[in-house]
Backbone as CSV, one residue per row, in Angstrom:
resi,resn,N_x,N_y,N_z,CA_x,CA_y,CA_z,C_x,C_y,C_z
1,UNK,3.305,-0.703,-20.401,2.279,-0.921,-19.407,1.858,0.382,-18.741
2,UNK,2.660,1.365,-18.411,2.174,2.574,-17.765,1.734,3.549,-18.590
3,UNK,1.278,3.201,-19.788,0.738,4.223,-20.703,-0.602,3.550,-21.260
4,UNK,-0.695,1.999,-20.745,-2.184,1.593,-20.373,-2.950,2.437,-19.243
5,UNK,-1.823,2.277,-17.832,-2.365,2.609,-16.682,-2.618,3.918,-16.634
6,UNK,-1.803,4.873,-17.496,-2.408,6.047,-17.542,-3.997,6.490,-17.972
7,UNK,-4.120,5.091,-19.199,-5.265,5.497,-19.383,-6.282,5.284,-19.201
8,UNK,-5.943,4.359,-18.186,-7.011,3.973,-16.632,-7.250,4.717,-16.435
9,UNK,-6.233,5.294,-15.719,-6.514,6.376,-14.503,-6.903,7.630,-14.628
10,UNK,-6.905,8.367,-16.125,-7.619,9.609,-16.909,-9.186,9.033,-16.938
11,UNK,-9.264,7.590,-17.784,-11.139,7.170,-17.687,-11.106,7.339,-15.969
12,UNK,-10.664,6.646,-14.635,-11.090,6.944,-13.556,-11.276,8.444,-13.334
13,UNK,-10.504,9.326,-13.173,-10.465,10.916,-12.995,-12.073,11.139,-13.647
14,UNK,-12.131,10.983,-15.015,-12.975,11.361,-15.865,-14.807,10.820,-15.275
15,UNK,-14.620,9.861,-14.306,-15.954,9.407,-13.956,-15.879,8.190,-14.042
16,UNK,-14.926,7.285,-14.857,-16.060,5.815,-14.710,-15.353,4.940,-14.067
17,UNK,-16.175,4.370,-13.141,-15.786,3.696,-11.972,-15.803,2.409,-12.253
18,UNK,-16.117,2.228,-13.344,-15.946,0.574,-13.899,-14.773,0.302,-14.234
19,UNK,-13.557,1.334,-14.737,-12.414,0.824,-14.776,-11.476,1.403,-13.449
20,UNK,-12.124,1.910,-12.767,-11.295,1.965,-11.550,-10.784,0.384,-11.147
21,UNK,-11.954,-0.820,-10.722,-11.716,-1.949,-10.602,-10.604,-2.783,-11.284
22,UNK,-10.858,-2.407,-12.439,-9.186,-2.789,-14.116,-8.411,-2.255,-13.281
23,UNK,-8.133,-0.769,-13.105,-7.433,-0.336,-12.631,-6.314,-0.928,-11.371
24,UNK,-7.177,-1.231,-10.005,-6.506,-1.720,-9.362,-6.213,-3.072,-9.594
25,UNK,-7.124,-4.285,-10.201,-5.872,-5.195,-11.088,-4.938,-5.027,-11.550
26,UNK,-4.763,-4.323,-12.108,-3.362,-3.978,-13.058,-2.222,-3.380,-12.161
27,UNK,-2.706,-2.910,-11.291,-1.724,-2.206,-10.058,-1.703,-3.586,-9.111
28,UNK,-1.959,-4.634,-8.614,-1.960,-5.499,-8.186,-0.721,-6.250,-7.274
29,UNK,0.004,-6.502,-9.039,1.341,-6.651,-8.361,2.539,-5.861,-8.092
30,UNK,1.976,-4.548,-8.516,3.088,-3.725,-8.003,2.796,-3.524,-5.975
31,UNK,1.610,-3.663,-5.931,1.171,-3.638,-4.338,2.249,-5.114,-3.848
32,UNK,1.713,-6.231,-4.635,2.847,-7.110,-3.974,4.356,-7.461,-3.843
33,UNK,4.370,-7.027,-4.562,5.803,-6.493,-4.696,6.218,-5.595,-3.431
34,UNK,5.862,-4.246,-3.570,5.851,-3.889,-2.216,5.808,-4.454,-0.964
35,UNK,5.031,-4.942,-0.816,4.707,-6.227,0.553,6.215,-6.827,0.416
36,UNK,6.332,-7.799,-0.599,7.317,-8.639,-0.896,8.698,-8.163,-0.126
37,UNK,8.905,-6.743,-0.747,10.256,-5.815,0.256,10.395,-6.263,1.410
38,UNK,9.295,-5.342,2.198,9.575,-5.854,3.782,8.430,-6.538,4.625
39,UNK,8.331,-7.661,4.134,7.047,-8.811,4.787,7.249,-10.524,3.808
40,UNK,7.839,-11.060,4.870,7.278,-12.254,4.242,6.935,-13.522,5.379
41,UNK,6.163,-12.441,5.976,4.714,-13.527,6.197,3.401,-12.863,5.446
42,UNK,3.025,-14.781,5.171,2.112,-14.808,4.241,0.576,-14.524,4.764
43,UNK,0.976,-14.843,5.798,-0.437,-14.504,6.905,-1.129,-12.910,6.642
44,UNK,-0.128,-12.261,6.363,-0.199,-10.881,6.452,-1.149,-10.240,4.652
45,UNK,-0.553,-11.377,3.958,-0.680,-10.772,2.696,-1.823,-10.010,2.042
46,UNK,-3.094,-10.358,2.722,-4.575,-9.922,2.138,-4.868,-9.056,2.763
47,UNK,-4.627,-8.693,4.276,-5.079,-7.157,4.784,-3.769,-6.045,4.365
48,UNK,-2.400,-6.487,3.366,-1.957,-5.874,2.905,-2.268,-5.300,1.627
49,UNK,-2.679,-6.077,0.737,-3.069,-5.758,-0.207,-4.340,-5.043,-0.105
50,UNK,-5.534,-5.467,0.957,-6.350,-4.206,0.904,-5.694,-2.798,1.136
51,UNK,-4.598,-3.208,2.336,-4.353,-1.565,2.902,-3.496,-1.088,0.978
52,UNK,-3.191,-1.955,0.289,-2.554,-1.084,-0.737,-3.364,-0.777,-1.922
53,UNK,-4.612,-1.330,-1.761,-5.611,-0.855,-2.393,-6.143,0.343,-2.170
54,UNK,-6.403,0.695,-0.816,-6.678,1.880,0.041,-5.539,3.312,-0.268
55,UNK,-4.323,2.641,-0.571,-3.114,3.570,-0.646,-3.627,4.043,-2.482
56,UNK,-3.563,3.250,-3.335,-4.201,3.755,-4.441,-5.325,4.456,-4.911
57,UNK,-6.618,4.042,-4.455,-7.763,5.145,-4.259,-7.355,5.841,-3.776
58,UNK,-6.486,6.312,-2.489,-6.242,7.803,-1.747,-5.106,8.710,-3.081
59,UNK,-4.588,7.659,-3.676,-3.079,8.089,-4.869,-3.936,8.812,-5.701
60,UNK,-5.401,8.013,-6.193,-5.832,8.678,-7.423,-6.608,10.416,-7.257
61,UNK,-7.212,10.470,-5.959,-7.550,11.266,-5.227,-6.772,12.907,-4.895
62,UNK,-5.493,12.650,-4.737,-4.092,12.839,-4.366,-3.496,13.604,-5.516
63,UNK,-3.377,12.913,-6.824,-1.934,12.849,-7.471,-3.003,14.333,-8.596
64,UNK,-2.115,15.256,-8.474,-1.484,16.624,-9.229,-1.446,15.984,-10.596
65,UNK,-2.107,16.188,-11.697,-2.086,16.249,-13.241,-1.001,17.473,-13.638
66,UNK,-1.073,18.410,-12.651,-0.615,19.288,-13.355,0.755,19.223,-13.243
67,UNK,1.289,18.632,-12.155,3.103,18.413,-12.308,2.938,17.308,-12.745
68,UNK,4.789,17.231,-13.664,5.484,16.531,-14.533,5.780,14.879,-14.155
69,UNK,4.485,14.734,-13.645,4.767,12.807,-12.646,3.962,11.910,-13.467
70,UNK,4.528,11.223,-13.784,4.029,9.594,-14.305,2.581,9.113,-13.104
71,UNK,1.565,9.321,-13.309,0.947,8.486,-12.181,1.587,7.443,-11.763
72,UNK,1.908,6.503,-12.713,2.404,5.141,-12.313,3.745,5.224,-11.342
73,UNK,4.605,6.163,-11.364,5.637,6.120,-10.825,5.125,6.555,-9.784
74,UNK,4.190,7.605,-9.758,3.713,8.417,-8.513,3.090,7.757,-7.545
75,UNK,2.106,6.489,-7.633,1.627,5.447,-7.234,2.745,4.206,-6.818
76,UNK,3.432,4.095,-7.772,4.637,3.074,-7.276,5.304,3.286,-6.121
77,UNK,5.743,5.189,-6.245,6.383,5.556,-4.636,5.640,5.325,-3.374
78,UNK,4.593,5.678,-3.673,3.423,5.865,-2.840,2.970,5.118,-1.860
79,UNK,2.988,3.925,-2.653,2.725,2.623,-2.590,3.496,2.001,-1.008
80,UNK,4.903,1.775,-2.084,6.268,1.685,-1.355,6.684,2.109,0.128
81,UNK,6.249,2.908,0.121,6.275,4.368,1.103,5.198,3.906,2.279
82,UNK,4.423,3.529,2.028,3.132,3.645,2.752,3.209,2.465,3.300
83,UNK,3.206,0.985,2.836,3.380,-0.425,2.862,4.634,-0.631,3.928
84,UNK,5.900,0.613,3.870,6.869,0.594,4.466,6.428,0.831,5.937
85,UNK,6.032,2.451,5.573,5.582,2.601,7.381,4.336,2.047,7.675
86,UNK,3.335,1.022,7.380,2.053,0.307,8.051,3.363,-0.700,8.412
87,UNK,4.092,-1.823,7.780,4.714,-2.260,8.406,5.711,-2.234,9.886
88,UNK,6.311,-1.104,9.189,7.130,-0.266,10.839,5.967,-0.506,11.941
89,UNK,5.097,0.599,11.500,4.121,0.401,13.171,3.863,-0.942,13.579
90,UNK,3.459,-1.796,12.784,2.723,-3.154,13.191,3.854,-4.014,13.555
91,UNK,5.393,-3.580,13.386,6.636,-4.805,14.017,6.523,-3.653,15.322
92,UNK,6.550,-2.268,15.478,6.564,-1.677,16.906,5.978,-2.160,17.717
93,UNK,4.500,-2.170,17.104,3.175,-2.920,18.260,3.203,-3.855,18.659
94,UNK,4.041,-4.857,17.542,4.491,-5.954,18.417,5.619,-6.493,19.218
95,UNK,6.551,-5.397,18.756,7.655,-5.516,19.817,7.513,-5.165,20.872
96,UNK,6.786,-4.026,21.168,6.130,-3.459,22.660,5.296,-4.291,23.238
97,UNK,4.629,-5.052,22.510,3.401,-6.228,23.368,4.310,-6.956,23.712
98,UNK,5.357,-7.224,23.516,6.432,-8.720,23.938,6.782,-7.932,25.072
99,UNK,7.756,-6.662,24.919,8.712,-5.912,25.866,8.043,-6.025,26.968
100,UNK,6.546,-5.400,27.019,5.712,-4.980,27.673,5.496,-6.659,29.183
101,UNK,4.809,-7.469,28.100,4.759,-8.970,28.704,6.142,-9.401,29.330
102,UNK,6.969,-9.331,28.759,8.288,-9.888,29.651,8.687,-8.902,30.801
103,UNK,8.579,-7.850,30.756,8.429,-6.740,32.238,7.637,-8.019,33.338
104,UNK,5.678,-7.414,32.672,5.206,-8.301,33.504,5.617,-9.416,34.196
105,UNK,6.693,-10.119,32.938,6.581,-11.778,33.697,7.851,-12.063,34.814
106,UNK,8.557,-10.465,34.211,9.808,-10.527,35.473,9.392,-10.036,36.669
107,UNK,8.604,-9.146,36.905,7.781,-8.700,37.770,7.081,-9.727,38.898
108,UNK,6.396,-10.188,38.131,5.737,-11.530,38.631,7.091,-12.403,39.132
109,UNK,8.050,-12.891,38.966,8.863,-13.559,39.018,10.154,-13.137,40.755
């Protein structure tokens, strides 16, 4: 499979933006997968997968031909990595909106 996706991602490099789209199908479930790690709410799942769509266009953009990296692996980390810390921030933001509210409500109290 990653010696398909390679040759995605050489036609993308190369100009054609019609298999960019193949492209991120085929990368699809490696984005969910990711998610899968650390998220399982389902609520979450579609503005994840855009944000890991977003993480791949920035990968293809990004990723060095000239060192010794598998795109696919290079994208897999990437991926991983990225999906990890959007998560981190978004359990912070919401642990601080709680922390934050229960101050208030002792306050009030």
């Amino acid at each position: 499979m990653s010696s398909y996706i390679e040759r995605l991602f050489k036609s993308v490099k190369d100009g054609n933006d019609h298999k960019k789209e193949e492209l991120l199908m085929k990368l699809k479930p490696l984005i969910i997968k990711s998610i899968r790690r650390y998220c399982n709410k389902f609520s979450q799942y579609e503005d994840l997968i855009q944000q890991g769509y977003e993480v791949i266009l920035k990968g293809i953009d990004s990723f060095d031909e000239k060192r010794d990296v598998i795109f696919y692996y290079y994208i897999k980390n990437k991926s991983i990595r990225e999906i990890s810390d959007i998560l981190k921030i978004s359990y912070r933001t919401v642990i601080n909106t709680k922390t934050t509210a229960l101050k208030k409500l002792k306050k009030q109290l």
